[in-house]
N, CA and C of each residue as an Amber inpcrd file, in Angstrom:
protein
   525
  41.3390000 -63.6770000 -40.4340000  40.7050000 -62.4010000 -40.6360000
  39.2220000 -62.5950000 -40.9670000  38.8350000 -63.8460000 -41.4120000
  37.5830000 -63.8010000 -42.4050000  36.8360000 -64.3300000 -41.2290000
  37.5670000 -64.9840000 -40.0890000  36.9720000 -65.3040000 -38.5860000
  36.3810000 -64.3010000 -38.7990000  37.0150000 -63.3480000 -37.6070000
  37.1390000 -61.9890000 -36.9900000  35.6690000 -60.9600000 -37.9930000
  35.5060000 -60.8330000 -39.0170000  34.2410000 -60.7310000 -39.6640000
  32.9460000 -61.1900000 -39.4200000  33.3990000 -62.6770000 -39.4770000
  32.0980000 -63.4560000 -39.7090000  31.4720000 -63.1960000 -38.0990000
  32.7850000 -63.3220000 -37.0560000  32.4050000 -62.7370000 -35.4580000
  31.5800000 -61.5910000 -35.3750000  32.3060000 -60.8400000 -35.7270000
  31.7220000 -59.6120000 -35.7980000  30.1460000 -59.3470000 -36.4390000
  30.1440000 -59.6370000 -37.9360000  28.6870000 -59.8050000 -38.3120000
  27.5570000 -60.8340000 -37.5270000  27.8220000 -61.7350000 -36.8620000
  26.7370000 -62.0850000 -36.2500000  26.5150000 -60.9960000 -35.2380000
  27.6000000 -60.3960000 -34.0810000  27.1770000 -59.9410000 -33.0150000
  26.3450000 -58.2230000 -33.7390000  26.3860000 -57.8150000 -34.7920000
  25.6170000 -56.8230000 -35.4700000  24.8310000 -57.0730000 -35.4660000
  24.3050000 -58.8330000 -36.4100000  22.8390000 -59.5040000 -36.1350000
  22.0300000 -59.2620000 -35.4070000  23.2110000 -59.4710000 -34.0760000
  22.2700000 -60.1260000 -32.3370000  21.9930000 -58.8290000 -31.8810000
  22.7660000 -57.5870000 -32.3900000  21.9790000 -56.4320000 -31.8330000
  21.0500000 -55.8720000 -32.1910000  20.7750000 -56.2390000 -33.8590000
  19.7230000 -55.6470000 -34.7160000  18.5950000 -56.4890000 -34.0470000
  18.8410000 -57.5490000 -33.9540000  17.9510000 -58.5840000 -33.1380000
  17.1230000 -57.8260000 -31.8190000  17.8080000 -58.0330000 -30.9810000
  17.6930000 -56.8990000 -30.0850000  17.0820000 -55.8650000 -29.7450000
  17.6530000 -54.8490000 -31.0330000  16.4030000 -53.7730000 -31.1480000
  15.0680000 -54.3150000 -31.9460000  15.2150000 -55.1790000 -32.8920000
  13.9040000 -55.4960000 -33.7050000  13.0520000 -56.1730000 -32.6550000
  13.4380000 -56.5070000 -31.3990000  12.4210000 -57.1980000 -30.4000000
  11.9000000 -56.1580000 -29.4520000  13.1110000 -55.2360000 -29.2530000
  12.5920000 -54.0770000 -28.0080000  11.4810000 -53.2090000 -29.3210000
  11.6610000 -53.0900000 -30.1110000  10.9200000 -52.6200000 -31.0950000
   9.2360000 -52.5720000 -31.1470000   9.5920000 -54.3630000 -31.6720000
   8.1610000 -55.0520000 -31.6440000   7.1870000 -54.5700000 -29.9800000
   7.9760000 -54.8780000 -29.0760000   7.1640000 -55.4970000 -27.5740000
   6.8780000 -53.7310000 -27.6680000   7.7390000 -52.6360000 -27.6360000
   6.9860000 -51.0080000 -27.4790000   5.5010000 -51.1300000 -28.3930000
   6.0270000 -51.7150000 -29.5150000   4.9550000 -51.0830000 -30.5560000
   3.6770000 -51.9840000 -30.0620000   3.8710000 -53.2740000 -29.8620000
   2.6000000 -53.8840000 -29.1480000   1.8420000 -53.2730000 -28.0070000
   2.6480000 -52.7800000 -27.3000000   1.8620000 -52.3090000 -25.8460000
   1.2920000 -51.0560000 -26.1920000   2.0640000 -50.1330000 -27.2090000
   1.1830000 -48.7760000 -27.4130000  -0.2170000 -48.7640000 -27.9640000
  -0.0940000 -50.0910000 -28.9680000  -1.5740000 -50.7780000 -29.6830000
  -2.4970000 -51.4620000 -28.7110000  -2.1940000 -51.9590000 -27.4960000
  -2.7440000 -51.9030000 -26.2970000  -3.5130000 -50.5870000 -25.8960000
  -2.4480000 -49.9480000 -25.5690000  -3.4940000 -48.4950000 -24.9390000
  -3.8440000 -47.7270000 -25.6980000  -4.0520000 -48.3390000 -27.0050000
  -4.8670000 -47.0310000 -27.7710000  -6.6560000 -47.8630000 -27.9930000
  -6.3190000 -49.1430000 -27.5400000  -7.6650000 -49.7150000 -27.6340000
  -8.9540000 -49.0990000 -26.8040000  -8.4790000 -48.6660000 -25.6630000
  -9.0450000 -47.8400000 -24.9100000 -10.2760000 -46.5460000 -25.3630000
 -11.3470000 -46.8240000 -25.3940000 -12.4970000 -45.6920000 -26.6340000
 -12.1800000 -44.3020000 -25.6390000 -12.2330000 -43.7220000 -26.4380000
 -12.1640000 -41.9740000 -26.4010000 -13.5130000 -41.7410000 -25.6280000
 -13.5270000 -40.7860000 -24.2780000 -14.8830000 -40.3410000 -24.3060000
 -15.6720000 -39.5040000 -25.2250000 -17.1930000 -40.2270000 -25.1170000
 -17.4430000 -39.2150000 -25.6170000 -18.1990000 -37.6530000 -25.5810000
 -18.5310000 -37.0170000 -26.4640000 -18.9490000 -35.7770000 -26.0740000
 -19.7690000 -35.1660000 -24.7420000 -20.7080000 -36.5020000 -24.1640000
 -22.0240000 -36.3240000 -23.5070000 -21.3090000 -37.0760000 -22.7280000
 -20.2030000 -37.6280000 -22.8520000 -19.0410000 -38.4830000 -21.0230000
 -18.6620000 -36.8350000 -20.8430000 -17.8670000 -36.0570000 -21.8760000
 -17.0640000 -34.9850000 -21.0220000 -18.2510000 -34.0530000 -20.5350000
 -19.1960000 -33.9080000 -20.9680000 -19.9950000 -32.7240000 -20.6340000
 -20.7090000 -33.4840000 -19.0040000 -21.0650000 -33.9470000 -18.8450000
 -21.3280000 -35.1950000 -17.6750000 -20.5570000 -34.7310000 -16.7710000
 -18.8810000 -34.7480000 -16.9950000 -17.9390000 -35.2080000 -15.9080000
 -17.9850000 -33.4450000 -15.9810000 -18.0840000 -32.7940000 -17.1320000
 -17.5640000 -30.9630000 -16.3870000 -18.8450000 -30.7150000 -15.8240000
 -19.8420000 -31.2520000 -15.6560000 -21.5360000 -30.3680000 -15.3800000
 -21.5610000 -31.2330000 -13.2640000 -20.6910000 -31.9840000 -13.1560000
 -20.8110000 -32.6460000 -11.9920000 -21.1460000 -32.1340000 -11.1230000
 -22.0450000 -32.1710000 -10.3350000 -22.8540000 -31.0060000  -9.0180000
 -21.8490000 -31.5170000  -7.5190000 -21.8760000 -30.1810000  -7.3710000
 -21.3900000 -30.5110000  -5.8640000 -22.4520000 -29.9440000  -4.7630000
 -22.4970000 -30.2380000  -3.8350000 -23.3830000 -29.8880000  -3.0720000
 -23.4010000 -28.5960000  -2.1330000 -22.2050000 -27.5400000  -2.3880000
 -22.1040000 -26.4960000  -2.1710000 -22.8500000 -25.4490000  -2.9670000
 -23.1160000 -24.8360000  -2.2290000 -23.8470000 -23.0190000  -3.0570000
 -23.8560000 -21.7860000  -2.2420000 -23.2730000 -20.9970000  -3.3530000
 -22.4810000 -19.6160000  -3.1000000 -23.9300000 -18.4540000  -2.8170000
 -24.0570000 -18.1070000  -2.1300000 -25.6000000 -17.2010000  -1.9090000
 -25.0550000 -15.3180000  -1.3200000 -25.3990000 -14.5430000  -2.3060000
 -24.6910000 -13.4210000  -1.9160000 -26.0850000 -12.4090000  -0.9120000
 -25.0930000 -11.5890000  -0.2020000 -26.2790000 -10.3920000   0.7500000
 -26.6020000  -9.9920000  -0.4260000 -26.1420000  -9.0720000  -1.6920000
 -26.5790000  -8.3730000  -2.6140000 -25.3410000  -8.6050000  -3.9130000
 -26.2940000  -8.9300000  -5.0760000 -25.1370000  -8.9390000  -5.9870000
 -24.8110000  -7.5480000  -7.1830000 -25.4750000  -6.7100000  -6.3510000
 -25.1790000  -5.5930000  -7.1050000 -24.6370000  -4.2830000  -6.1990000
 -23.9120000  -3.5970000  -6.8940000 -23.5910000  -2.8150000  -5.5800000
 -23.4740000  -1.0890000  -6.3530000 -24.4280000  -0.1630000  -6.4130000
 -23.9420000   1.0990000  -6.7250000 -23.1030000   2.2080000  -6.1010000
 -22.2360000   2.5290000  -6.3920000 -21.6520000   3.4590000  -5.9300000
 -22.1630000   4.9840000  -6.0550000 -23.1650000   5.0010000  -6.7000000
 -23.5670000   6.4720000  -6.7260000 -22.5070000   7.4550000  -7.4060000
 -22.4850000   8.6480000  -7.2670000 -21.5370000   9.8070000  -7.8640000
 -20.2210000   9.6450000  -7.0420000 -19.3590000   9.5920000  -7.2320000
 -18.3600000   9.7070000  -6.8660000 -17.0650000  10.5140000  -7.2390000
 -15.9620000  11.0930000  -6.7620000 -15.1310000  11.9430000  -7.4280000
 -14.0960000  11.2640000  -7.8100000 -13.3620000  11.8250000  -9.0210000
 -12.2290000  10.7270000  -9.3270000 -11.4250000  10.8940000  -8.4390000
 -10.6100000   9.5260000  -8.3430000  -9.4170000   8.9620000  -6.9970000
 -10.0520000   8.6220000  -5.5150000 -11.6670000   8.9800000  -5.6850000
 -12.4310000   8.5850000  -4.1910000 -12.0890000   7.0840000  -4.5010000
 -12.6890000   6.3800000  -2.8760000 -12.5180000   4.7680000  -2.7450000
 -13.5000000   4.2930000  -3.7110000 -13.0240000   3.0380000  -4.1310000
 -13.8100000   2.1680000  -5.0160000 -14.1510000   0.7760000  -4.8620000
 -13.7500000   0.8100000  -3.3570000 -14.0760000  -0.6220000  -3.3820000
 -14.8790000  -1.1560000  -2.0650000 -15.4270000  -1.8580000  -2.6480000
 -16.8210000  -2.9030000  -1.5900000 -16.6200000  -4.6140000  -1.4740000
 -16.8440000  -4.7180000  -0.4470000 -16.7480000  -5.8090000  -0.3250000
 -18.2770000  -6.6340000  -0.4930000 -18.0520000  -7.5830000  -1.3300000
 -19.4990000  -8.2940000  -1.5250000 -19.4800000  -9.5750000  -0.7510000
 -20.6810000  -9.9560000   0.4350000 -20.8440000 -10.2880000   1.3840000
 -21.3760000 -11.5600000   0.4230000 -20.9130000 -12.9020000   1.3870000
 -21.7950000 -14.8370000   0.8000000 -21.4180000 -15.0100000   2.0180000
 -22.8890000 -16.1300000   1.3770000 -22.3940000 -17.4670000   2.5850000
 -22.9650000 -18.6670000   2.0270000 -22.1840000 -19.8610000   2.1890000
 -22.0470000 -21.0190000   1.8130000 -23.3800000 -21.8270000   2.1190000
 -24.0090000 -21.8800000   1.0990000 -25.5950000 -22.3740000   1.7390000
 -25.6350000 -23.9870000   1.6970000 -24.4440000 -24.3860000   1.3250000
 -24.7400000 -25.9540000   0.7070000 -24.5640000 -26.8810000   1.9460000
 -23.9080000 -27.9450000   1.7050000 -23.8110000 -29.3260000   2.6940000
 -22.4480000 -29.5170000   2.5390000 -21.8850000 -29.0810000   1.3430000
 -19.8780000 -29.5030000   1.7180000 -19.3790000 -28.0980000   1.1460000
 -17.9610000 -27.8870000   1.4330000 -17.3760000 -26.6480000   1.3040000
 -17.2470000 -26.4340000   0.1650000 -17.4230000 -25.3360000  -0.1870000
 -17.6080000 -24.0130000  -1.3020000 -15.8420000 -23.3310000  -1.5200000
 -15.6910000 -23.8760000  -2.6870000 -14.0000000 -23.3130000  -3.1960000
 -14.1750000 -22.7400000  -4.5600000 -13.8580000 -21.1690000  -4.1140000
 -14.2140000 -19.9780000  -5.3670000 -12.9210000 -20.4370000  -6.1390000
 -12.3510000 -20.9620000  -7.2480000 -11.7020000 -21.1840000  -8.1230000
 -11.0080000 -20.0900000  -8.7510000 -11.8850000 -19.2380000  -9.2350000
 -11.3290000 -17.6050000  -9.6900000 -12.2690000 -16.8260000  -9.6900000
 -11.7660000 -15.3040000  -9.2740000 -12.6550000 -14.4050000  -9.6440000
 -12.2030000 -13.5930000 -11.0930000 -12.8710000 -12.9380000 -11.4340000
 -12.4720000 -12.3560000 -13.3350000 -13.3760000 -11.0650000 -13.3390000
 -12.7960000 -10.1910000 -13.3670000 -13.3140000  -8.4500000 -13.6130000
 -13.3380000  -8.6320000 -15.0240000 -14.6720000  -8.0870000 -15.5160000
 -14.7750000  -7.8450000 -16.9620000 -13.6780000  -7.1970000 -17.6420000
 -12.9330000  -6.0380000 -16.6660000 -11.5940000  -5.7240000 -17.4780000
 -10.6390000  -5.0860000 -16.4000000  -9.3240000  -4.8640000 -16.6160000
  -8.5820000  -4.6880000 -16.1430000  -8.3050000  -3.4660000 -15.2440000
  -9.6380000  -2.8400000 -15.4620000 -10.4470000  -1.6120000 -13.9000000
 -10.7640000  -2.0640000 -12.5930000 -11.4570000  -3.6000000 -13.2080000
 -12.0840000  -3.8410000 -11.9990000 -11.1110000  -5.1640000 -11.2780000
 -10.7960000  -4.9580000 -10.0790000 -10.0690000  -5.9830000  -9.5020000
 -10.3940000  -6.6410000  -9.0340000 -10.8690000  -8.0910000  -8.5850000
 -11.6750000  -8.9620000  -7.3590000 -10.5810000  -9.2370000  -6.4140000
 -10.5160000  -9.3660000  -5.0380000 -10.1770000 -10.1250000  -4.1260000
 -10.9910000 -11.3000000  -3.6010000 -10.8350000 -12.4720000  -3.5070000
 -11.4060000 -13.2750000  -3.2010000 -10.3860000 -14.7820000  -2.2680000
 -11.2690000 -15.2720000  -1.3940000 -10.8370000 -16.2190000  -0.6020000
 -10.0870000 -17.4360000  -0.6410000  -8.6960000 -17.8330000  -0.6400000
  -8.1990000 -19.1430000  -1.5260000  -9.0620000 -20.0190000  -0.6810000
  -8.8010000 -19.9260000   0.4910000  -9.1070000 -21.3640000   1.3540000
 -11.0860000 -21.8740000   1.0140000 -11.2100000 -23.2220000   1.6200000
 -12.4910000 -23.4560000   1.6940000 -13.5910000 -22.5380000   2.3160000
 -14.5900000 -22.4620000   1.5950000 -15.6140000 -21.9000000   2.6940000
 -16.4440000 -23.1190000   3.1050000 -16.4460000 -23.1680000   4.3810000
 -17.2690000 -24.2780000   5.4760000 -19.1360000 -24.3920000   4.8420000
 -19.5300000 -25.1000000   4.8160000 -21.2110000 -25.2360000   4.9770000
 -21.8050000 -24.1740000   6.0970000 -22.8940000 -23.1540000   5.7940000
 -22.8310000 -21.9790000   6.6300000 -22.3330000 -21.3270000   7.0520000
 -20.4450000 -21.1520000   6.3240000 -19.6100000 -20.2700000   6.8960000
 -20.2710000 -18.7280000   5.9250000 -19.5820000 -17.8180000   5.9210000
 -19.9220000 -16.5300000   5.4830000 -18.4460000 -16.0980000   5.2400000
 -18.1440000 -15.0370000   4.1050000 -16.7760000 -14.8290000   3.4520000
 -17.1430000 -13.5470000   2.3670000 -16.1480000 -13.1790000   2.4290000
 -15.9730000 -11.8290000   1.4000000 -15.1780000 -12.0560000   0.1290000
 -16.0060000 -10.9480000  -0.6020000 -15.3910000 -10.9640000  -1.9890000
 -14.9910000  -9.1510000  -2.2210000 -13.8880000  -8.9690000  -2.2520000
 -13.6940000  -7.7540000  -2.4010000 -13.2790000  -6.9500000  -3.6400000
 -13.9410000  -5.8130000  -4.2200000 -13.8150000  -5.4630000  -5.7500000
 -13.6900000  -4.4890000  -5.4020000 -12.3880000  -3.7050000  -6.4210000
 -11.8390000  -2.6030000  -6.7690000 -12.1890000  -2.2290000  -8.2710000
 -12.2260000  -0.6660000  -7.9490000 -12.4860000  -0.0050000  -9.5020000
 -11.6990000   1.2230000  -9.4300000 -11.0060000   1.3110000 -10.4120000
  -9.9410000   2.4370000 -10.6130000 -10.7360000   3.5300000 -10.8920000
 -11.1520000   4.3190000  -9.6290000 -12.0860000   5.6720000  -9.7470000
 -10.9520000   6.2960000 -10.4900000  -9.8970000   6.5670000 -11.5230000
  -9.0040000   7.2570000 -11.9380000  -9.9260000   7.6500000 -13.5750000
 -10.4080000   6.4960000 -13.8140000 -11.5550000   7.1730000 -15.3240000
 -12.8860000   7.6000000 -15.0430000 -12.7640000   8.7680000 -15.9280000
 -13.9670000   9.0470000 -15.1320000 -15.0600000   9.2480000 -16.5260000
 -16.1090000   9.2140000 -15.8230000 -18.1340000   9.1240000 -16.2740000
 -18.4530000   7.5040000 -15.8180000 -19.7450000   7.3660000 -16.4910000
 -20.5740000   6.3870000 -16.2270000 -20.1140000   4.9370000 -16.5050000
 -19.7430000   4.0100000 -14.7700000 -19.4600000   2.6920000 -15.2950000
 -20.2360000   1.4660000 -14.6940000 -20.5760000   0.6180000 -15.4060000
 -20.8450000  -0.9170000 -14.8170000 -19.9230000  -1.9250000 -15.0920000
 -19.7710000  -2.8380000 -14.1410000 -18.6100000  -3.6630000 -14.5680000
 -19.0040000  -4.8930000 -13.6420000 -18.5770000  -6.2210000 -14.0210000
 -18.9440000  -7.3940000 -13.7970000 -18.0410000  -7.8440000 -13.1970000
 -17.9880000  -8.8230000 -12.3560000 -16.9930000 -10.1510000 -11.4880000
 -17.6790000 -11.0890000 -11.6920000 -17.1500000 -12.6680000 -13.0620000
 -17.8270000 -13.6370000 -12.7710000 -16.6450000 -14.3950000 -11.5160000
 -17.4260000 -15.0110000 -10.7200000 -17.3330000 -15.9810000  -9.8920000
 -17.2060000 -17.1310000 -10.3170000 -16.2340000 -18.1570000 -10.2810000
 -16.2050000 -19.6100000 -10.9230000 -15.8470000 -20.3860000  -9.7580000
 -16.6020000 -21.4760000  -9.4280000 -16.3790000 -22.2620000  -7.8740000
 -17.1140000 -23.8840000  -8.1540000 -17.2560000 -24.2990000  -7.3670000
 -17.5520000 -25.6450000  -7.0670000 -18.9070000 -26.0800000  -6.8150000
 -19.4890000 -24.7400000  -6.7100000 -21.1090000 -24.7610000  -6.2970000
 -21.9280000 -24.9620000  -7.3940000 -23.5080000 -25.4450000  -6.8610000
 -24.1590000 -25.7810000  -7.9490000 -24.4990000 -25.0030000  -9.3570000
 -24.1840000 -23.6480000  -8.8270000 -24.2750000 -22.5540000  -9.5880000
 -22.8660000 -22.1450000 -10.0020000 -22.0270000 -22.9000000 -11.0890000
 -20.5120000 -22.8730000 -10.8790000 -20.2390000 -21.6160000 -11.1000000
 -21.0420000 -21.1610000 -11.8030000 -20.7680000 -19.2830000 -12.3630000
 -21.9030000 -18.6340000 -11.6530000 -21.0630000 -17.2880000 -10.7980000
 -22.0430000 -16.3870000 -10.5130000 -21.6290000 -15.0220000 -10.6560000
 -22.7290000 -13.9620000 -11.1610000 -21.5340000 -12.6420000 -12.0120000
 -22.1440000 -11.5310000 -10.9800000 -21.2950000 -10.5520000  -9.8610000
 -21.8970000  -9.8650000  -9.0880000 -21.7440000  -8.7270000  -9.8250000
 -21.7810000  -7.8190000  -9.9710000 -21.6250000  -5.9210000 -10.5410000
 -21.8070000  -4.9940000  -9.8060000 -20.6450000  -4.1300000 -10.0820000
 -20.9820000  -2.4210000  -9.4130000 -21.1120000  -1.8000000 -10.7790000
 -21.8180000  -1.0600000 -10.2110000 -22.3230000   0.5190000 -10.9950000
 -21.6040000   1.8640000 -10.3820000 -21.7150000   2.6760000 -11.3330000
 -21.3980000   4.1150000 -10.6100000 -21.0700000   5.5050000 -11.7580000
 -20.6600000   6.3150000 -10.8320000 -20.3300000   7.4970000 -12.1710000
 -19.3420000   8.3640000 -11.6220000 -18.1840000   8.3400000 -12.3150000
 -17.1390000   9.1000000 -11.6580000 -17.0730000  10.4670000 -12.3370000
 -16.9390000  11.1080000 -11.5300000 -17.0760000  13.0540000 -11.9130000
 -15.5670000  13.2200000 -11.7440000 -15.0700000  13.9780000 -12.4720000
 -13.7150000  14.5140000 -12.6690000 -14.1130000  15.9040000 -11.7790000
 -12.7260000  15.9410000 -10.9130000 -12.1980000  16.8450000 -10.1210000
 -11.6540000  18.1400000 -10.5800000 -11.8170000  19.2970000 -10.8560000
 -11.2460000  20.1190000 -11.1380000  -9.6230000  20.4370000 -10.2120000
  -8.7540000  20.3430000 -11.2700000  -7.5150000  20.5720000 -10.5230000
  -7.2570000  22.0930000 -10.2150000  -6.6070000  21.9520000  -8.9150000
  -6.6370000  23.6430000  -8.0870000  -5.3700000  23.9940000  -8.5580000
  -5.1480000  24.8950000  -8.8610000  -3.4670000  25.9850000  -9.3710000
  -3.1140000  25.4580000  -8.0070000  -1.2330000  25.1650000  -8.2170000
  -0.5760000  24.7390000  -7.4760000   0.5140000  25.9000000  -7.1610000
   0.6110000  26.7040000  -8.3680000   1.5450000  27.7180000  -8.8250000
   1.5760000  29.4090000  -7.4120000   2.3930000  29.7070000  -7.2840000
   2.2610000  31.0320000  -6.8740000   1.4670000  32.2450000  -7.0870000
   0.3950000  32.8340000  -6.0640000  -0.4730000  33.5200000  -6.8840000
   0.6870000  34.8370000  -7.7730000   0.4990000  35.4860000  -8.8880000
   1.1930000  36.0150000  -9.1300000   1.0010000  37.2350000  -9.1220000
   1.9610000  38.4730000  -7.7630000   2.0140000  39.6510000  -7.4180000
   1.9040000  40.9130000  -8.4930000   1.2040000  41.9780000  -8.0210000
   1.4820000  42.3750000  -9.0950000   2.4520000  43.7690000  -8.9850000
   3.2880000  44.2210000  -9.9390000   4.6310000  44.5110000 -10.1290000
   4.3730000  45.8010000  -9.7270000   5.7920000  46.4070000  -9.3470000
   5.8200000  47.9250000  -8.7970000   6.1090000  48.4670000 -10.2160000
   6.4630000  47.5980000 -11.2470000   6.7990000  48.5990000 -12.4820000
   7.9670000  47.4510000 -13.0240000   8.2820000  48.1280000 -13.8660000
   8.8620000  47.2420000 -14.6170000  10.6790000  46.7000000 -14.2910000
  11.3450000  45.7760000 -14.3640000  12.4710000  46.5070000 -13.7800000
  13.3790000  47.4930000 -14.2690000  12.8750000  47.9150000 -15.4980000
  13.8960000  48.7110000 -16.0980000  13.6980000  50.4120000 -15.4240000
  12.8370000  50.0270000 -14.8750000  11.9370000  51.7140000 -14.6900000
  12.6710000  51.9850000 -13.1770000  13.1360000  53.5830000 -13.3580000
  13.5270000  53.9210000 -12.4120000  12.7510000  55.1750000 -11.6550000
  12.5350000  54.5280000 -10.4420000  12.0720000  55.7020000  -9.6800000
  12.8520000  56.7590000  -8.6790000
C-alpha cells in the first residue's frame, strides 16, 4: 500500500513539474514582448497625420436653398472631383444632426474622376436652418465640412372636412 502512495506522489510531483515548467516558459515569453517600447505620442500623431496623395475639391461647398415650404425637396447633391495622383476613399460622411442626411460613395474615387455627395434635410421643421456634413477621407485635407442653408415656411393646412350646409330648420321643426 505504502508502494502504491509513494507511486502515486511522485507522478503528482511530475505533473506539478510540468505545469511549473509550462508556467515558467509562458511567463518568459510574455516578458519578451513586453520589452517592445510603446509608441510614442509624436510616433502616433505621425502615423494618424500620414498624407496621401489624393484631394477631395468640391464645385461649391455651400449650397442655399432659399425659402422653401415645409415637406418641399431638400436635397442637393454636392458635386467633387478627385484632384490628387491616387484614389480618394470618403470614409464617412456625418450631418451635424439627425435632419441632415449625407449620401456618399463607398467605392474609390479614381485621380480626376468626379462623384457626388448627396444631402438630405427634413424640410418637415420649419424656420431658419444651416447645417453641416463633415467629410472624413484619405485626402490631404482628411476633413472637409460642406453646408446648406435655408428657411422653411410652414404651410397652412386646408380644411379637409365637409363644407357645412346650412339647415332648412331645425329637425324638430315642422313645416
Amino acid at each position: 500500500m505504502a508502494r502504491f502512495l509513494i507511486i502515486g506522489f511522485v507522478k503528482f510531483l511530475n505533473m506539478k513539474i510540468k505545469i511549473l515548467i509550462v508556467g515558467l516558459a509562458l511567463a518568459s515569453f510574455n516578458s519578451f514582448a513586453q520589452d517592445k517600447k510603446a509608441p510614442t505620442v509624436g510616433e502616433v500623431k505621425a502615423a494618424a497625420t500620414k498624407t496621401s496623395n489624393a484631394e477631395i475639391a468640391f464645385v461649391k461647398d455651400l449650397h442655399d436653398f432659399g425659402t422653401i415650404n415645409k415637406g418641399d425637396n431638400g436635397t442637393f447633391d454636392f458635386t467633387f472631383k478627385n484632384t490628387g495622383k491616387e484614389p480618394l476613399i470618403i470614409e464617412k460622411a456625418q450631418g451635424s444632426c439627425g435632419c441632415t442626411v449625407p449620401e456618399w460613395p463607398k467605392e474609390p474615387i479614381a485621380p480626376g474622376a468626379s462623384s457626388k455627395i448627396k444631402v438630405t434635410y427634413d424640410t418637415k421643421r420649419v424656420g431658419a436652418f444651416t447645417k453641416t456634413v463633415t467629410i472624413t477621407s484619405n485626402a490631404q485635407t482628411a476633413n472637409k465640412i460642406i453646408t446648406i442653408k435655408g428657411m422653411v415656411n410652414d404651410v397652412p393646412v386646408e380644411e379637409t372636412f365637409p363644407a357645412k350646409k346650412p339647415s332648412a330648420g331645425s329637425p324638430l321643426e315642422m313645416k
